[in-house]
Rosetta silent file (secondary structure, phi, psi, omega in degrees, C-alpha in Angstrom):
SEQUENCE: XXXXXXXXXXXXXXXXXXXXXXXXXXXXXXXXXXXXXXXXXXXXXXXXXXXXXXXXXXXXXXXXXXXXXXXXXXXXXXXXXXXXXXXXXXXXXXXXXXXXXXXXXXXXXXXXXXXXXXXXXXXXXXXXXXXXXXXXXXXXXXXXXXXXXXXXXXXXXXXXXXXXXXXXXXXXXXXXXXXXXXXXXXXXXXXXXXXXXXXXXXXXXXXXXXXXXXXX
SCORE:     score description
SCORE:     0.000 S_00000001
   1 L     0.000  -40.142  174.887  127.231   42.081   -6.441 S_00000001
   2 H   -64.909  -21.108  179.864  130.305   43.778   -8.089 S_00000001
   3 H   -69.383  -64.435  170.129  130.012   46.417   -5.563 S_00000001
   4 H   -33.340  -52.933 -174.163  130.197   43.749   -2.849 S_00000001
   5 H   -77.099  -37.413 -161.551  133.147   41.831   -4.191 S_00000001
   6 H   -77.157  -23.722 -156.844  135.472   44.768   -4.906 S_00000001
   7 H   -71.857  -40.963  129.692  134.296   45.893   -1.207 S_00000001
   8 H   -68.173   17.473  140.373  135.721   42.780   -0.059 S_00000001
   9 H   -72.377  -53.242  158.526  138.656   42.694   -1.692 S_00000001
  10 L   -68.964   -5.817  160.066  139.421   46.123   -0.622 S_00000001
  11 L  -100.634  -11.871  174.403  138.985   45.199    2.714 S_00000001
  12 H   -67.705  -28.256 -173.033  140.678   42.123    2.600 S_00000001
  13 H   -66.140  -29.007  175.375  143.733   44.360    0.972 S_00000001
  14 H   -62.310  -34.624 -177.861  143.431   46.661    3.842 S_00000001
  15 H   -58.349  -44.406 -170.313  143.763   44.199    6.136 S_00000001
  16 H   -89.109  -33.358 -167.030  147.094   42.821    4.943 S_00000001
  17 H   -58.675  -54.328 -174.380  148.694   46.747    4.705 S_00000001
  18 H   -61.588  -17.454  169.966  147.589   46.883    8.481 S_00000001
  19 H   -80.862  -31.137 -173.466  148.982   43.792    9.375 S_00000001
  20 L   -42.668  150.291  176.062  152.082   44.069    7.290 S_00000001
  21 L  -136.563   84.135  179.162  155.448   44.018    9.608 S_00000001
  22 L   -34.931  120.380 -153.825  158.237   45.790    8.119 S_00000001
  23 L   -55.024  140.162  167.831  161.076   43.511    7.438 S_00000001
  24 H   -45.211  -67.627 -135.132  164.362   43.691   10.418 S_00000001
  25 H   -72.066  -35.942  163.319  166.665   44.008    7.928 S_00000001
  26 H   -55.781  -59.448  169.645  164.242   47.424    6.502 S_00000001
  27 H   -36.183  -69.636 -177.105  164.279   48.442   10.457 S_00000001
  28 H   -43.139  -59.705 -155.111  167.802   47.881   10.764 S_00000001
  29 H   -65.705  -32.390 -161.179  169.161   49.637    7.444 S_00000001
  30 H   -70.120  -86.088  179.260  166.341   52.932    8.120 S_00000001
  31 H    -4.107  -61.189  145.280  167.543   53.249   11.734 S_00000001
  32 L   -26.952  -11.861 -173.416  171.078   53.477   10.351 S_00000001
  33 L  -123.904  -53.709 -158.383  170.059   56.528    8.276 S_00000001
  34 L  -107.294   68.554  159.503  167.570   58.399   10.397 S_00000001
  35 L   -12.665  -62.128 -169.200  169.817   59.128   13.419 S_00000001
  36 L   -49.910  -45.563 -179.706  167.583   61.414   14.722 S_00000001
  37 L   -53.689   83.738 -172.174  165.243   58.632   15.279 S_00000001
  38 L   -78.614  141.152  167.913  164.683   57.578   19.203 S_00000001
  39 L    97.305 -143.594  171.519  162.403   55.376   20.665 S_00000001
  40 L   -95.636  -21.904 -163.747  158.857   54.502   19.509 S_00000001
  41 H   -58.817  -30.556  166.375  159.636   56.914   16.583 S_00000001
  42 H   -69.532   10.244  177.910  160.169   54.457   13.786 S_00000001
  43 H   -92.931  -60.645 -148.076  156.767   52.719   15.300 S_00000001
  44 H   -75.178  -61.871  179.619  155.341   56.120   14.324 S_00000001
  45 H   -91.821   10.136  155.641  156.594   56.516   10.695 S_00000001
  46 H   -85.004   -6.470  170.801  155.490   53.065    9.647 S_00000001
  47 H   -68.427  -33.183 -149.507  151.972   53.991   10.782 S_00000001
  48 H   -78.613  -47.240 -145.285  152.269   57.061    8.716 S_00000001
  49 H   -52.978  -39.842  175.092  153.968   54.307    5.948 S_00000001
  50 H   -82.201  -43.688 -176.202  150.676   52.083    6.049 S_00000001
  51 H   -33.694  -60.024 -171.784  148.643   55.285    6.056 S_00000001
  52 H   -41.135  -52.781 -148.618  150.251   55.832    2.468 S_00000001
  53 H   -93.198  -22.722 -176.512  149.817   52.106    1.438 S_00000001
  54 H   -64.887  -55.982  172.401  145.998   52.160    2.839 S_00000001
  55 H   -59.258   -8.247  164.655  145.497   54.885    0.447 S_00000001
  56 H  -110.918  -72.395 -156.698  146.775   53.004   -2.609 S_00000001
  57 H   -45.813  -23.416 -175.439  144.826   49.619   -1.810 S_00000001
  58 L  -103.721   -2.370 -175.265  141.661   51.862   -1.319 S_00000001
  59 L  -168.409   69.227  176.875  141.919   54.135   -4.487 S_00000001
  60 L   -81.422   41.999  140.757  144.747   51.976   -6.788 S_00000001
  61 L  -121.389    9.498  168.947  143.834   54.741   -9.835 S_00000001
  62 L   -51.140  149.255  171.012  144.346   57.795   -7.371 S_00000001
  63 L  -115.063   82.480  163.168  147.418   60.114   -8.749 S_00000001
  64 L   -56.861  131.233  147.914  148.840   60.037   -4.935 S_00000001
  65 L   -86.166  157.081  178.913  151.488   62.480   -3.720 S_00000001
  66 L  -104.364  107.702 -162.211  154.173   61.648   -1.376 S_00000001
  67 L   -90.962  -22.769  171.448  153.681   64.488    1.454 S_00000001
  68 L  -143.637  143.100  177.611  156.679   63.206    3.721 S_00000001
  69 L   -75.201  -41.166  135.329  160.047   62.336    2.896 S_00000001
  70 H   -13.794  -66.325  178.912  160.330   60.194    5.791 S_00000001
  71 H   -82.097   -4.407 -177.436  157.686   57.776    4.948 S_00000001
  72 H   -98.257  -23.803 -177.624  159.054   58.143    0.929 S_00000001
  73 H   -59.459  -72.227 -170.660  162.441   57.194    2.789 S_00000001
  74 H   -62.727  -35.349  162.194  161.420   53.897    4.247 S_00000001
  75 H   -29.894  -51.591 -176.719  159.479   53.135    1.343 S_00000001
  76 H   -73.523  -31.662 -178.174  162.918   53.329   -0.967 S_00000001
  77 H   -64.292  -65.156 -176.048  164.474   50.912    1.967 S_00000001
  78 H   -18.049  -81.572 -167.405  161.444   48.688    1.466 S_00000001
  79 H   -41.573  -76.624  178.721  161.443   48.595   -2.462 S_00000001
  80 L   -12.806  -43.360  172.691  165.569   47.183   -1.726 S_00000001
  81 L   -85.527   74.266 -166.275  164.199   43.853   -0.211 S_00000001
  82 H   -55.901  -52.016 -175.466  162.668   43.075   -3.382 S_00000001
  83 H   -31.491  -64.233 -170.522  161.519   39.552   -2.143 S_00000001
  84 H   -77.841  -18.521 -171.416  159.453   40.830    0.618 S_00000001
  85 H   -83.970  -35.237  176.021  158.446   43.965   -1.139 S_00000001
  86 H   -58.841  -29.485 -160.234  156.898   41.633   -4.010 S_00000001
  87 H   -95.535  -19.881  170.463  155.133   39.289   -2.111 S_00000001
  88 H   -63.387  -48.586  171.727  153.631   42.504    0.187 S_00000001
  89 H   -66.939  -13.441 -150.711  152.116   44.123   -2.870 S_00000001
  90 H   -70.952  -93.531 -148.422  150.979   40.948   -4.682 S_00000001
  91 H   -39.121  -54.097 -173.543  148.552   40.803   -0.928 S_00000001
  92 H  -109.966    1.599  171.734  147.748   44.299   -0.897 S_00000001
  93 H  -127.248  -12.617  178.973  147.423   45.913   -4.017 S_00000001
  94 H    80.816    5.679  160.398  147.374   42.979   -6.266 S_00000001
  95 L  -172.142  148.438 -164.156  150.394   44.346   -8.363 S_00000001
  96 L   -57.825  121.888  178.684  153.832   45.551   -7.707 S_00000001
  97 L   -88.859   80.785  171.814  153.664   49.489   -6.524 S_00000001
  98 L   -42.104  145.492 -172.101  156.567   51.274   -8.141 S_00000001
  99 L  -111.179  102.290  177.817  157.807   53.855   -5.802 S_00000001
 100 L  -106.222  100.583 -179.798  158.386   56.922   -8.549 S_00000001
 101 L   -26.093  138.612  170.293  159.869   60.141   -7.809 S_00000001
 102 L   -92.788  126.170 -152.172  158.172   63.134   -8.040 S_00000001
 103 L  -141.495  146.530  158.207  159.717   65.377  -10.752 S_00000001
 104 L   -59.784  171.108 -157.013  158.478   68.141  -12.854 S_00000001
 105 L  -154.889  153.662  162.719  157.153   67.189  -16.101 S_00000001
 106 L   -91.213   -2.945  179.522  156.154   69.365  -19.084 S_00000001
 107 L  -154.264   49.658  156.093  152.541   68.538  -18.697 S_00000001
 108 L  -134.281   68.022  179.484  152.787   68.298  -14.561 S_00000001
 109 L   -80.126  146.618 -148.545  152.258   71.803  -13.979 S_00000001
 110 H   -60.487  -10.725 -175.987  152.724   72.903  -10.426 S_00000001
 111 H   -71.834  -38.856 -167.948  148.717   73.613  -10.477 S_00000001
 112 H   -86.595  -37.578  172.032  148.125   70.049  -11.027 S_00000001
 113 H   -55.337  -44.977 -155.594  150.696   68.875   -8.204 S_00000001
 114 H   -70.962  -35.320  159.922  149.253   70.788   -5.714 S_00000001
 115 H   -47.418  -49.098  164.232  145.686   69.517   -6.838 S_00000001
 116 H   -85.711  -24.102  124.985  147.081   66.166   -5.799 S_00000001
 117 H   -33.602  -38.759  172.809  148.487   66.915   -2.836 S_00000001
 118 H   -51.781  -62.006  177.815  145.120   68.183   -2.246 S_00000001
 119 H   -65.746   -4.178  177.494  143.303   65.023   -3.374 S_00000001
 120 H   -88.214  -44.219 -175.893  146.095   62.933   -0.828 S_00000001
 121 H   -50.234  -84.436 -159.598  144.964   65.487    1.740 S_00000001
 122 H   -49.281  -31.294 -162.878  141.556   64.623    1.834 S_00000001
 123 H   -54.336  -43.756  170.354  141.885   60.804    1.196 S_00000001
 124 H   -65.599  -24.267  151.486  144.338   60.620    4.273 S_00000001
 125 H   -31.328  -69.855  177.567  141.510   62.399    6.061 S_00000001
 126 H   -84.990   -4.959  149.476  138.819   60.466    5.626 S_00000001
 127 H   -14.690  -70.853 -164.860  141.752   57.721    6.602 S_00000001
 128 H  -111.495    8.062  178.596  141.889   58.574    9.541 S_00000001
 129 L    67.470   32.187  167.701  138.695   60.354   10.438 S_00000001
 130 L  -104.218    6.763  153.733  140.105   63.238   11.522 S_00000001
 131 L   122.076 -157.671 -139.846  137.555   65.998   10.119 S_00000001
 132 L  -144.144    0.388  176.878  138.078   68.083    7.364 S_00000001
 133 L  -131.320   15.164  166.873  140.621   71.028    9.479 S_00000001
 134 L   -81.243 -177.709  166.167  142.986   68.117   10.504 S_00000001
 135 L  -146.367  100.985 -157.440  145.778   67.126    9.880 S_00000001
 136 L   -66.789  141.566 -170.953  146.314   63.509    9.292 S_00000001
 137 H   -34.281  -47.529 -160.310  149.525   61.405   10.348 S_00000001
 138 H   -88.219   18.421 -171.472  150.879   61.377    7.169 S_00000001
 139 H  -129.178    3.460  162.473  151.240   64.868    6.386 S_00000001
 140 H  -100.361  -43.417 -169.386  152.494   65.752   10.579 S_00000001
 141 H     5.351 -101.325  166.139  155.045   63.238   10.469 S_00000001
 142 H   -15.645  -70.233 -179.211  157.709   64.618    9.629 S_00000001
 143 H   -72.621  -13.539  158.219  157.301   67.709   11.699 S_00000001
 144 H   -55.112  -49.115  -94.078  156.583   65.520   14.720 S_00000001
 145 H  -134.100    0.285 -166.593  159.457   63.339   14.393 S_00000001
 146 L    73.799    2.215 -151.314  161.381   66.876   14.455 S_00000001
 147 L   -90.661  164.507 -141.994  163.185   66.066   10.967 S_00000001
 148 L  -100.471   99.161  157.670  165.235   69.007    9.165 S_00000001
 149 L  -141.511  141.034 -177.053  163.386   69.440    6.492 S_00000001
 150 L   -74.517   43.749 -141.035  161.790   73.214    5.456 S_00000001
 151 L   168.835  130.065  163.796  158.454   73.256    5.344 S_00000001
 152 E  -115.038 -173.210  176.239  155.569   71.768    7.898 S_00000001
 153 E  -125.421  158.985 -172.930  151.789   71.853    7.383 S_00000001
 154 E  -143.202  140.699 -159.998  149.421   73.866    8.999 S_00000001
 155 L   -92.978  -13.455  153.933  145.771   73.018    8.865 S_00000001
 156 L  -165.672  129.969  166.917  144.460   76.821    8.041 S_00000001
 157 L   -69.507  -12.731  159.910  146.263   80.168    8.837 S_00000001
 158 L   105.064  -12.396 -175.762  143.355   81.672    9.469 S_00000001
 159 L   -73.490  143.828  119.112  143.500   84.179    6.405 S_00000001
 160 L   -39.862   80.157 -153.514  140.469   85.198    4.395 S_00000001
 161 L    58.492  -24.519  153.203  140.577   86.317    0.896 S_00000001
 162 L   -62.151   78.365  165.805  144.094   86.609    2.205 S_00000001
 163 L   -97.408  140.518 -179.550  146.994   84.662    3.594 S_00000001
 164 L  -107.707  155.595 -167.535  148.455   85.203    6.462 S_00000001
 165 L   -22.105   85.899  153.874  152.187   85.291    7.431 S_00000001
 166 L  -120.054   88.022 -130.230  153.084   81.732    9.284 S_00000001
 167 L   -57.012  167.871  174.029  156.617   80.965    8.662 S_00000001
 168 L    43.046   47.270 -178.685  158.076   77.877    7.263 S_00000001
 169 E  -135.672  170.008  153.830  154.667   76.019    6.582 S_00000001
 170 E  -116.618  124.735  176.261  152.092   75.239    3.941 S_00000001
 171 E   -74.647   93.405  164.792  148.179   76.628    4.789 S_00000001
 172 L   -36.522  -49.368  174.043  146.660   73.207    3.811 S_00000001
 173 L   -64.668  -22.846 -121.076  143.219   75.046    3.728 S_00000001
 174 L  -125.961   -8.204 -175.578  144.405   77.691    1.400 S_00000001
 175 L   -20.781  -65.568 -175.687  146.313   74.790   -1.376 S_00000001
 176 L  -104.494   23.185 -167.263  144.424   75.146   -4.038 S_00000001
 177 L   153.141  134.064  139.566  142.497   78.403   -4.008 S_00000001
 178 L   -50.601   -7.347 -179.426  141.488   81.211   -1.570 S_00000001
 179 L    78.350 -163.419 -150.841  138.210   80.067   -1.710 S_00000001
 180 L   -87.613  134.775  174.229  134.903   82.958   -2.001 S_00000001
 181 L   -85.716  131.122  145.651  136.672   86.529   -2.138 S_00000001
 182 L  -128.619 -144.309 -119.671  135.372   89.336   -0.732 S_00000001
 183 L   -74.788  146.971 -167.920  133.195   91.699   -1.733 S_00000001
 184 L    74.493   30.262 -179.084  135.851   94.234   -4.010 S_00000001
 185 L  -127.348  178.800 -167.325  138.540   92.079   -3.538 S_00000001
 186 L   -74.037  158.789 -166.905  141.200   90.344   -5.957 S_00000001
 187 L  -131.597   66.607 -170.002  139.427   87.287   -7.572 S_00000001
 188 L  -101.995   37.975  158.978  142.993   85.053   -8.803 S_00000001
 189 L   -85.239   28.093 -161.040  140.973   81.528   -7.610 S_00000001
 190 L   -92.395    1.679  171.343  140.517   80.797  -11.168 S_00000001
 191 L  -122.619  175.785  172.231  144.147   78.904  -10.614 S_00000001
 192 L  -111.561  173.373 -152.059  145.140   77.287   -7.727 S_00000001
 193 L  -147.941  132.054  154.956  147.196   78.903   -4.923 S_00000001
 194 E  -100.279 -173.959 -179.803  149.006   78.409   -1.814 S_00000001
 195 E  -152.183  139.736 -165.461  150.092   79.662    0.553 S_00000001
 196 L  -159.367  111.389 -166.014  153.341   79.558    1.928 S_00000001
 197 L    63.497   44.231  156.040  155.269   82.756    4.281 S_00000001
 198 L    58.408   28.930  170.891  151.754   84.641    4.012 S_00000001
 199 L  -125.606  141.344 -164.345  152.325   84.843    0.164 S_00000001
 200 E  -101.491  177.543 -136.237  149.833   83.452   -2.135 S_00000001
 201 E   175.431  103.214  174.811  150.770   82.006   -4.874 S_00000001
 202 L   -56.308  120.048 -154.606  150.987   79.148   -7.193 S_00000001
 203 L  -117.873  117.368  169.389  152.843   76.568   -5.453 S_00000001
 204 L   -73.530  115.399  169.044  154.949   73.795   -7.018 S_00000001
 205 H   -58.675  -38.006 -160.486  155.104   71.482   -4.324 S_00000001
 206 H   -76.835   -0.794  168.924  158.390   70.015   -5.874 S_00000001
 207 H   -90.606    4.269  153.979  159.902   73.489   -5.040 S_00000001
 208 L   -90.674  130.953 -179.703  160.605   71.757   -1.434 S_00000001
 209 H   -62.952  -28.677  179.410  163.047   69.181   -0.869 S_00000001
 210 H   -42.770  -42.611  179.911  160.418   67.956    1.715 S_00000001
 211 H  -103.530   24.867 -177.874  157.841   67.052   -1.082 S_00000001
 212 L  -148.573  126.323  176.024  160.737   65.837   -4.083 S_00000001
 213 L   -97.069  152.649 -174.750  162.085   62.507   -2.658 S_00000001
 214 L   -85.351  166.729  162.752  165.298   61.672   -3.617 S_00000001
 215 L  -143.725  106.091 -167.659  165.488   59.024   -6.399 S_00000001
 216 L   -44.821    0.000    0.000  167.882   56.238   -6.419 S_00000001
C-alpha cells in the first residue's frame, strides 16, 4: 500500500511538472538574455527544463547535476518570480527546490561529480526512453540550440581500453571508467575517468563553464 501511494503521488507530481507553463514575465526576461534564441527554441529548453524537474519529483534524494547551462539559466529566471516559483514546487516536489550552484567542495572530489553526472545521465535516460547509447534532451540542449559554450556530449567515441580524439566534447560512455581493459593493457578504472580531446582522465566536470552555472 505504501508502494502504491508514493506511486501516486509521484505521478500526480509528474503531472503538474508536465503541465507547468512557465510564467510570461520568465519568457519575457530569458528571451531578453538568450539572443541567440529564435523561434520554437525556448519551447525546446523548457522541455529540457521539465526534463530536469521530472527528475527531481521522481528521485527528490537523487544528488542531481545540472548538465546544461541553458536550462540552469531559466531555472535562475524562474527562482526570481518567487510567487510562482513557490506555489510550482509546493505541487511538484512538495517543498521549495533551491537552485544551488555547483562549486568545488573539499569533500566533492571531481570523481564524485562526474559519478553524478553519470547518475543524471542515466535517470534522464530512462526519462525519456531513449536506450542506454542516447543522448537525452537535457544533456543535447545546449549543443542543439547552437549556444557558445565549450564542451558538447557525445554518446561514445568509439574507443576501447582507449579514448579516442573527438574535439570539444565529453565521451558520455567513457565518464566514469574505461570499462574491461584489455588483455596487457593499463588497468587505471579503479577511479573514474573521462574522456575529453581523446585524453583520459579524471574529469572535474566544474572545470567547464558549461557544467558550473553562474550563481547570483
Amino acid at each position: 500500500m505504501t508502494w502504491v501511494l508514493r506511486k501516486l503521488r509521484v505521478d500526480r507530481r509528474i503531472g503538474v511538472v508536465d503541465a507547468f507553463q512557465f510564467p510570461s514575465g520568465v519568457r519575457q526576461r530569458f528571451a531578453l538574455q538568450q539572443t541567440k534564441l529564435v523561434g520554437d527554441d525556448l519551447l525546446l529548453v523548457e522541455a529540457a527544463t521539465r526534463q530536469w524537474f521530472r527528475l527531481a519529483a521522481r528521485h527528490p534524494k537523487a544528488k542531481l547535476s545540472k548538465p546544461s547551462t541553458v536550462v540552469d539559466d531559466l531555472w535562475q529566471e524562474l527562482v526570481l518570480h518567487s510567487r510562482e516559483y513557490a506555489t510550482f514546487c509546493d505541487a511538484a516536489f512538495g517543498r521549495v527546490l533551491h537552485r544551488e550552484p555547483e562549486s568545488p567542495g573539499a569533500t566533492d572530489a571531481p570523481t564524485n561529480r562526474a559519478a553524478r553526472l553519470r547518475h543524471t545521465l542515466d535517470l534522464a535516460r530512462h526519462d525519456e526512453g531513449c536506450g542506454p547509447r542516447g543522448i537525452p534532451l537535457l544533456f543535447r540542449v545546449d549543443r542543439q540550440l547552437g549556444m557558445d559554450h565549450d564542451l558538447g556530449y557525445v554518446a561514445d567515441c568509439g574507443g576501447h581500453g582507449e579514448c579516442y580524439e573527438v574535439s570539444g566534447t565529453v565521451c558520455l560512455q567513457h565518464l566514469t571508467g574505461l570499462g574491461r581493459q584489455p588483455p596487457g593493457g593499463p588497468t587505471p578504472a579503479q577511479s573514474p575517468l573521462g574522456c575529453i580531446n581523446g585524453q583520459t582522465k579524471v574529469w572535474d566536470p566544474l572545470e567547464s563553464p558549461r557544467l558550473n552555472p553562474r550563481s547570483q
